[in-house]
C-alpha positions in Angstrom: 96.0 142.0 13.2 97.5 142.2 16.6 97.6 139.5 19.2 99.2 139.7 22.6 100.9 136.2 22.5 101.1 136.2 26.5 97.4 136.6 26.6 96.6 133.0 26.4 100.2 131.7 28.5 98.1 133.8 30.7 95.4 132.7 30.9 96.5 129.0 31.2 96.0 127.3 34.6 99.4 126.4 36.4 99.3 122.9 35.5 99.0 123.8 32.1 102.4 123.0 29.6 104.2 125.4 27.3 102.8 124.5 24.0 100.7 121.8 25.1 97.1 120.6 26.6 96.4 121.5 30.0 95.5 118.5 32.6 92.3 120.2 33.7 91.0 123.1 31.6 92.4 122.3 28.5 93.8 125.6 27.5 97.0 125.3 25.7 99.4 128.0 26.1 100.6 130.2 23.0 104.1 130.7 23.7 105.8 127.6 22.3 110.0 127.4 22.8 112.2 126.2 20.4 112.1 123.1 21.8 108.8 122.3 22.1 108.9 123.1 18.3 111.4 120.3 17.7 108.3 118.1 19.5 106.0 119.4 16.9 108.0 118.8 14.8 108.4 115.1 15.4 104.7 114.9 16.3 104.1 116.0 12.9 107.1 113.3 11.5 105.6 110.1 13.0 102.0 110.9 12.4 103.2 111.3 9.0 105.4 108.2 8.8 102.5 106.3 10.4 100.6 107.5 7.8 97.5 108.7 10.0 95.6 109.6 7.0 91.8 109.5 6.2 92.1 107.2 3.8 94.2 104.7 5.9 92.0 105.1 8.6 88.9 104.2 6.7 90.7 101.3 5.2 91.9 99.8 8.5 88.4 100.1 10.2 86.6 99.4 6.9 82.9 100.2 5.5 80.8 98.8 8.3 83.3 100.0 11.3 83.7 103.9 9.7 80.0 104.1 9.0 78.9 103.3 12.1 82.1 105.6 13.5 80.7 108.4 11.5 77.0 107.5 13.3 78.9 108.0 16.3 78.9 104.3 17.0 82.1 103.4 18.6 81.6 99.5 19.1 82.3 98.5 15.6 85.5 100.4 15.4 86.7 99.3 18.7 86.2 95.4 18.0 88.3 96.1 14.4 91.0 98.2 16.0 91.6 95.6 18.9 92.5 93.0 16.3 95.6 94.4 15.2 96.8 95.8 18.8 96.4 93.3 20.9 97.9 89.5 21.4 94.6 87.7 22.0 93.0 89.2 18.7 95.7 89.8 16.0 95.4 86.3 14.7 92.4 87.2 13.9 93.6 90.5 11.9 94.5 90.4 8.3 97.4 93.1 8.4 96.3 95.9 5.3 100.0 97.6 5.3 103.1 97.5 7.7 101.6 100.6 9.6 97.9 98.8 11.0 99.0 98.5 14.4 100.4 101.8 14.8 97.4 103.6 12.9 94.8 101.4 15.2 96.7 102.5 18.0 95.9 106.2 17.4 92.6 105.5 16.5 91.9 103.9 20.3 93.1 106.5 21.3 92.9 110.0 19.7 89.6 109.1 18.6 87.5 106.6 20.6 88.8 107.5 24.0 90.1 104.0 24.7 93.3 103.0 27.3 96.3 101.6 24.7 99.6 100.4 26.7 102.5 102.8 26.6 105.0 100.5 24.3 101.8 100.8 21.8 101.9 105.0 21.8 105.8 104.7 21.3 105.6 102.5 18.7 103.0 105.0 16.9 104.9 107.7 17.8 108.6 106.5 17.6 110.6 109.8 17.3 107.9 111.7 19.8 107.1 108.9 22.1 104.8 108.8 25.0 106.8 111.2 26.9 106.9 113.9 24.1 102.9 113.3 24.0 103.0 113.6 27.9 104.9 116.7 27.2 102.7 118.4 24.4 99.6 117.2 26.6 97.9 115.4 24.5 98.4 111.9 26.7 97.6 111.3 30.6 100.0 108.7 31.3 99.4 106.3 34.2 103.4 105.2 34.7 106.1 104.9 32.6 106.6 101.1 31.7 105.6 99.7 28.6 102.2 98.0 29.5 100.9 101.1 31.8 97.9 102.4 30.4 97.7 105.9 28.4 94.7 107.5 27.8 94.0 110.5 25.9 93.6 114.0 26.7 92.3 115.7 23.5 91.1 114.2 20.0 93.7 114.3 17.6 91.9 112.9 14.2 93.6 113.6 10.5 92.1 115.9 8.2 92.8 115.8 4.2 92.4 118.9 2.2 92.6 118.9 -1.4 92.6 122.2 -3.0 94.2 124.2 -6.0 97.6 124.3 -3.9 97.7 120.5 -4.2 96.6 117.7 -1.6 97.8 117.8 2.3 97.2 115.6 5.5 96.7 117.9 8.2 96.1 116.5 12.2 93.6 118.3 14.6 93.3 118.5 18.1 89.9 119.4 19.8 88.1 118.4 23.1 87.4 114.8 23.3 83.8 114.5 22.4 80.3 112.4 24.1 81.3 109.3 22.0 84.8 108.9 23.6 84.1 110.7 27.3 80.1 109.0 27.6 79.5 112.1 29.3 78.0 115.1 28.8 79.9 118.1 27.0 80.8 120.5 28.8 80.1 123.9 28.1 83.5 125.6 27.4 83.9 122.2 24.9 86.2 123.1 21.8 84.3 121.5 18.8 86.5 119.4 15.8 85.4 119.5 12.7 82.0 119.5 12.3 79.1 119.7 9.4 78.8 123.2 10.4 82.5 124.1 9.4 83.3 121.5 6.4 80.1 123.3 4.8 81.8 126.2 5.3 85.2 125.4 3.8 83.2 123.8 1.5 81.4 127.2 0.2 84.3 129.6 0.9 85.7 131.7 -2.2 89.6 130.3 -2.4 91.1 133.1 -4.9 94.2 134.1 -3.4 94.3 137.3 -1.2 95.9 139.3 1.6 94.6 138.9 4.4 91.5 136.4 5.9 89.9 137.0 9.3 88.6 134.0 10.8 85.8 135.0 13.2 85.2 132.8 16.1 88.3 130.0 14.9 87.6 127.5 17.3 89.9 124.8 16.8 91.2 126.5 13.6 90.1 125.0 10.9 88.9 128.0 8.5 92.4 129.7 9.3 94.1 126.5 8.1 92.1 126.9 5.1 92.9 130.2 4.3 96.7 130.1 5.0 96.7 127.8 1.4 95.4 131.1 -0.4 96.2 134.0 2.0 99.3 136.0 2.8 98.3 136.2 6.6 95.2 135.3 8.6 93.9 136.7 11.7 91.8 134.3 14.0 89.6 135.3 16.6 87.9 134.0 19.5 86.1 134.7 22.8 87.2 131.3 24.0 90.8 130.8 25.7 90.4 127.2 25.3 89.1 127.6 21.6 92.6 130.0 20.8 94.4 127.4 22.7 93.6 124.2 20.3 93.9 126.9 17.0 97.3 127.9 17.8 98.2 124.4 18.9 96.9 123.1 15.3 98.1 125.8 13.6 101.9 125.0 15.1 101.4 121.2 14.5 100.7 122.2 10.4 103.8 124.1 10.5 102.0 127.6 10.7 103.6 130.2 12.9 103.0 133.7 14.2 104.0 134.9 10.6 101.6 133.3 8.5 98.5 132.9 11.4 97.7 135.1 14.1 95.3 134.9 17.1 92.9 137.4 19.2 90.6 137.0 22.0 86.9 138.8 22.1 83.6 138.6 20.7 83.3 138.6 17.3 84.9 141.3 15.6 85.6 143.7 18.7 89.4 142.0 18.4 89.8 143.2 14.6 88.5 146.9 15.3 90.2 149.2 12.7 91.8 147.1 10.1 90.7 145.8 7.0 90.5 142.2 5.1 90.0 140.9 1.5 87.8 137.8 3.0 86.0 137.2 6.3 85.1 133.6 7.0 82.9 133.2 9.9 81.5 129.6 11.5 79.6 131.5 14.5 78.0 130.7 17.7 74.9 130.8 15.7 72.4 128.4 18.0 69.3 130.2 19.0 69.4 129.4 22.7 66.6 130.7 25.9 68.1 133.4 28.3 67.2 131.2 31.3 68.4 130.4 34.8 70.0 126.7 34.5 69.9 126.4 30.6 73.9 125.5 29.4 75.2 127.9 27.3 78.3 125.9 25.2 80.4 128.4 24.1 81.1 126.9 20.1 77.4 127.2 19.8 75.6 129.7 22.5 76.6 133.6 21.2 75.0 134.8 24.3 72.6 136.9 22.6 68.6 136.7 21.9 66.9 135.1 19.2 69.2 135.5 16.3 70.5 138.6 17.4 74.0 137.8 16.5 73.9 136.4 13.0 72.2 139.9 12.4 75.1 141.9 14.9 78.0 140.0 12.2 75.7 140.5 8.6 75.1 144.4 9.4 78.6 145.2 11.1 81.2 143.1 8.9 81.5 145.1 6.5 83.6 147.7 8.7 86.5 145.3 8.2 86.0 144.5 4.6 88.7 146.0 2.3 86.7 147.7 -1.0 85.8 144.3 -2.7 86.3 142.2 0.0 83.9 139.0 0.4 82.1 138.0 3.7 81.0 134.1 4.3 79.4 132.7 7.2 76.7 130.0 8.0 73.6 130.9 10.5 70.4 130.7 11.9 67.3 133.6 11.9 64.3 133.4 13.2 60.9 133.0 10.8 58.1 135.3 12.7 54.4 134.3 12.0 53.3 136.2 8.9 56.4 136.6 7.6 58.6 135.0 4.8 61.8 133.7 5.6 63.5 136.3 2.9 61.9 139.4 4.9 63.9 139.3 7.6 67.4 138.4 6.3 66.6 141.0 3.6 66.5 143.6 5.7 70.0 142.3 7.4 71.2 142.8 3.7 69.9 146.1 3.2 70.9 147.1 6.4 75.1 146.1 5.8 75.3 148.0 2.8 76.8 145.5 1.6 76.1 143.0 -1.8 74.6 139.9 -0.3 73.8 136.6 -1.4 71.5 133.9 1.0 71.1 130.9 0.2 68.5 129.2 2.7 69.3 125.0 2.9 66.7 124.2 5.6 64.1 124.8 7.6 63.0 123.7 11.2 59.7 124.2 12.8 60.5 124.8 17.1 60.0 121.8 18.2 62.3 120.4 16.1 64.9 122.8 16.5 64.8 122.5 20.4 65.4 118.7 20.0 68.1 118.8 17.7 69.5 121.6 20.3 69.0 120.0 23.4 70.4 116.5 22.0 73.5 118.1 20.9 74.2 119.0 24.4 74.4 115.6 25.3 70.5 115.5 26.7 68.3 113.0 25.7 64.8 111.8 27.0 65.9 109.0 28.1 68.3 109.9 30.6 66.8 112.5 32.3 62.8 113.2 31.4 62.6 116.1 33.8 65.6 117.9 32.5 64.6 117.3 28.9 61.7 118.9 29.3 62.1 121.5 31.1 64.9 122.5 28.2 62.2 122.0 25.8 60.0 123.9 27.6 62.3 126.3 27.9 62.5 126.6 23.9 59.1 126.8 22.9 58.5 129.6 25.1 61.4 131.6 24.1 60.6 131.3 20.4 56.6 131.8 21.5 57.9 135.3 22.9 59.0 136.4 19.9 56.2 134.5 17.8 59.0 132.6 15.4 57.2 130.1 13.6 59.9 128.6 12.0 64.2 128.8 12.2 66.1 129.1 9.0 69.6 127.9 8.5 71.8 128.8 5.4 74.7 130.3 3.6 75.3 133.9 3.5 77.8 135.7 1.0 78.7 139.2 0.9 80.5 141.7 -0.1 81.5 145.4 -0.1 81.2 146.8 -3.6 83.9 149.0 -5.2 82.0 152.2 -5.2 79.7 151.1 -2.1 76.8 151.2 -3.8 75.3 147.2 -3.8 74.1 145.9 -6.6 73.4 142.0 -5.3 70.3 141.3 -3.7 69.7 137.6 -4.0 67.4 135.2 -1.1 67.0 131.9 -2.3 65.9 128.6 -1.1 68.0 125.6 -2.4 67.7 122.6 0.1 68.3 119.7 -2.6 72.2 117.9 -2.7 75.1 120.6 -3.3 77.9 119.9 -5.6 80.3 120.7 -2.7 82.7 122.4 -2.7 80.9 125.5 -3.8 83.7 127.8 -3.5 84.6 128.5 -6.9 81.2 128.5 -8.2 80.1 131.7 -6.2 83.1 133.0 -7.3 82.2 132.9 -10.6 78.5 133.8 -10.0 79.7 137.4 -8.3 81.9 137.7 -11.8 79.4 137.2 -13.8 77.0 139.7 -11.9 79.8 142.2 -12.2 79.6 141.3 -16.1 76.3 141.6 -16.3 76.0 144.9 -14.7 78.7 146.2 -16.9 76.7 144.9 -19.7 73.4 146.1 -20.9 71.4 144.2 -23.5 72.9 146.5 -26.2 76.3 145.3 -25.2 74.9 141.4 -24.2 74.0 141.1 -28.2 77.4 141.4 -29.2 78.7 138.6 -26.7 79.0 135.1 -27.5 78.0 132.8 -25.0 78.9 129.4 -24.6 77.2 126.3 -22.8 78.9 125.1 -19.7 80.6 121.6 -19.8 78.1 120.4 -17.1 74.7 121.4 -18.9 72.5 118.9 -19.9 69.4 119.4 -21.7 66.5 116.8 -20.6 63.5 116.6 -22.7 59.7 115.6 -21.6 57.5 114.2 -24.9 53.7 113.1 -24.8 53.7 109.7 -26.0 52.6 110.0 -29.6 53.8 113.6 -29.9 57.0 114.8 -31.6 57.0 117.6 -29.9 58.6 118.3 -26.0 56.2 119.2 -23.8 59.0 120.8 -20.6 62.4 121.2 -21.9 64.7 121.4 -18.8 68.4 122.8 -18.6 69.5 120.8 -15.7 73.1 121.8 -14.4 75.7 119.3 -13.1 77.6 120.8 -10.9 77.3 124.1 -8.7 73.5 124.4 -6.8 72.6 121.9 -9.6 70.2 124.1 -11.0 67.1 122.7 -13.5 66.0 125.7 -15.5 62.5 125.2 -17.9 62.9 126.7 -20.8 60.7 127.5 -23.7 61.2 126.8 -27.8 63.0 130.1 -27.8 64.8 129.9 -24.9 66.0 126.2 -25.8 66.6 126.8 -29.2 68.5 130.0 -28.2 70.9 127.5 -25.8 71.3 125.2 -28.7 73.1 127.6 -30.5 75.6 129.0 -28.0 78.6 127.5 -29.1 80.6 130.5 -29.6 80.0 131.5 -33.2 77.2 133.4 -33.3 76.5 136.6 -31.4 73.5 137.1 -28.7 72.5 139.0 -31.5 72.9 137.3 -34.2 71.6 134.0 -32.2 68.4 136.4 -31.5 67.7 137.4 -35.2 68.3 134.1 -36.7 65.3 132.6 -34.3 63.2 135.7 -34.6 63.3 134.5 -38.8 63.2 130.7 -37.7 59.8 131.4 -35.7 58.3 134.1 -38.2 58.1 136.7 -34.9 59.9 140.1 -34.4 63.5 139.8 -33.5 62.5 142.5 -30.6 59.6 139.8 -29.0 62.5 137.3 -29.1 65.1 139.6 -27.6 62.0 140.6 -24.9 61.4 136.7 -24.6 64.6 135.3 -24.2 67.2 138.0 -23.0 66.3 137.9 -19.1 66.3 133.8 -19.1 70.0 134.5 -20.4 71.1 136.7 -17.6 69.8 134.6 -15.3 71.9 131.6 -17.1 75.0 133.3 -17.3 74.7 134.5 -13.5 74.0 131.4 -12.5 76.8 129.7 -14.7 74.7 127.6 -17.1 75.9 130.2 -19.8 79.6 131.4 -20.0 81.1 134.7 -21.3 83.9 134.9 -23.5 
């Protein structure tokens, strides 16, 4: 996918640096020199050596301090991380490893927003220093000796992936959020990693490919992702500031122009007439009012009505989807009075042309999506009541225009069949605990659809089915009866499905153990239960398809 490289460098404001965070705006620039490589590259050394990791920086903060941290609390973790920076509290500390000072000094600062003195950055960052992080932009600087104060300019937080490639520390950079500014966001904000997107990593099919299109990057994360399975990935944006941060993550994970590459505009308007094996899309999804003095943030505001874009992406992705190319993307649609939730996706599906898979996880009346909305802009009650209302105001009546009774929010899959004729229509509510990640078991749900259509019951009789490792069976007995009245296949992992079955159907399970034919399995219960071997087949055989779609079952 093309990508001016000057379009960004562009962009930039004159105070901005080559290859680093701009003072103002924030945009970072995307032609990086050779040696502002080498700065990278010893960014990427002493965050390393300082071992920035998750796992160290849950240790040093411990349970209480990262829980609250992950409430958005800061207190806690300030009070811990002070103890091993600072004179008047580290004989209070109890040093963990070598590295606590260094790895609470990053933590002040890359996360909680808080001043650390200068010598504290250098001796974080020892090969970088405070001037190579003044350089890259990541660090205002208030003077140059060893007790002047440095604050942060951008969030810079470690990321662990652990994958089929193997296990890797990544580092992020994003806008400082509400916890470390105590303001407001503001609305060109470049969101870290989020629920939204590790759901989506989460879910995303990993087999390895060509090419991946990440479709509205923001800081990158999904294009990170993909390079581990993907020959090249193309990331777009509509956001400068957005690209900025992806390209600057991208070069701090040791990705370049060969492996990742970037485009500005909406949606998929920047990857117009080429073609991908996956598309991964986290979009501006939030239903927002079209109103005079309403914010629109662009990581959540798509600047269209209703749900008018989640429908643009589901119809029109499959113009850049190579033959059997997948689609994945989280959103929101509206529920109109009247109306099931399924209706309306369904006609999005029907509409791509495209196999499609929706898996709805929950389910917000408008009031509560308007708070949840209006808070995440950094707007609460309690600040300002006249502004909060007039937001929520605002929402009602723009979901009472359209008469949307509820919003939905889920998972859609697709896909662009072979012979472009789909064969997947499946809309399903599932708002209990996922066995995350998800990835490889909707990979292996499409392949068994494709089995399954290849396969009618004449050819499913000579199969032989095995139970998955994860299956348990859990049976319900009436106390003096010897007899189960609800047998339940309950499955471990995947959606963790609980399937009732009957004395057929459970009996039929039993015996899937590789031996025996669907067949065979089918004739021996039809002379077990003194019934025709055609009533059982007619009983039992569309309870099987369903478990081997859904993975309870397995081919051979």
């Amino acid at each position: 996918m093309p990508a001016d490289p000057r379009t960004l460098g562009r962009a930039a404001s004159d105070r901005s640096r080559v290859g680093g965070v701009a003072r103002e705006d924030g945009v970072v620039t995307a032609t990086v020199t050779k040696e502002e490589l080498a700065l990278f590259d010893a960014l990427r050394a002493d965050l390393t050596s300082t071992g920035y990791t998750v796992p160290a920086v849950e240790e040093l903060l411990g349970p209480l301090a990262a829980a609250a941290l992950h409430r958005e609390e800061a207190l806690p973790a300030l009070r811990e991380s002070a103890r091993y920076l600072y004179p008047e509290a580290r004989a209070a500390a109890v040093a963990k490893n070598g590295n606590d000072a260094r790895i609470a000094a990053l933590v002040r600062l890359f996360v909680l927003g808080a001043e650390v003195p200068r010598r504290a950055l250098d001796a974080a960052l020892p090969t970088l220093g405070a001037a190579g992080a003044d350089h890259l932009g990541i660090i205002h600087s208030a003077g140059s000796g060893p007790e002047d104060p440095v604050r942060a300019s951008t969030d810079l937080r470690p990321y662990e992936v652990s994958d089929a490639a193997g296990t890797v520390d990544w580092w992020l950079a994003s806008d400082l959020g509400e916890l470390a500014t105590g303001k407001a966001l503001r609305t060109d904000h470049v969101l870290g990693v989020g629920g939204a997107s590790t759901t989506l990593a989460q879910v995303t099919v990993r087999n390895p490919v060509g090419r991946v299109l990440d479709v509205g990057t923001g800081c990158g994360i999904q294009a990170l992702h993909a390079s581990r399975h993907a020959t090249m990935v193309g990331a777009t944006d509509i956001s400068v500031r957005a690209l900025g941060y992806a390209r600057f993550n991208a070069t701090l994970a040791g990705l370049g122009a060969d492996r990742i590459t970037f485009g500005k505009g909406s949606m998929l308007e920047p990857a117009a007439g080429f073609r991908f094996d996956l598309v991964v899309s986290n979009p501006p999804f939030v239903i927002t009012p079209r109103v005079p003095g309403m914010p629109e943030y662009e990581y959540r505001d798509g600047g269209r009505a209703g749900d008018a874009i989640v429908r643009e992406l589901v119809t029109r992705v499959g113009s850049v989807l190579n033959p059997g190319g997948i689609a994945q993307l989280l959103g929101n649609w509206e529920v109109r009075n009247g109306e099931e939730w399924h209706e309306r996706v369904g006609s999005w599906l029907h509409d791509s042309g495209l196999d499609g898979w929706v898996i709805q996880r929950e389910l917000q009346d408008p009031a509560e999506y308007a708070e949840t909305w209006i808070r995440d802009g950094g707007s609460t009650p309690d600040r300002d009541r006249d502004a909060w209302n007039e937001r929520y105001t605002a929402w009602l009546d723009d979901f009472a225009s359209r008469d949307v009774s509820a919003i939905g929010f889920g998972i859609v899959t697709l896909r662009r069949p072979l012979d472009d004729r789909p064969s997947l229509r499946r809309l399903e509510e599932q708002t209990g605990t996922l066995h995350q990640p998800l990835g490889a078991h909707i990979a292996s749900s499409l392949a068994a659809h494709d089995w399954l259509e290849a396969h009618d019951d004449d050819a499913l009789a000579t199969a032989h089915l095995t139970v998955a490792g994860d299956v348990t069976e859990e049976r319900y007995l009436t106390p003096g009866n010897p007899d189960p009245s609800v047998v339940l296949l309950r499955q471990g992992g995947g959606l963790g499905r609980a399937v009732q079955a009957g004395t057929a159907l459970a009996g039929f399970v039993g015996a899937c153990d590789g031996e025996l034919a669907v067949g065979q399995i089918v004739r021996a219960l039809a002379a077990l239960l003194e019934v025709p071997a055609d009533d059982v087949a007619a009983d039992v055989l569309p309870s099987v398809r369903g478990l081997v779609r859904d993975g309870l079952l397995l081919t051979d």
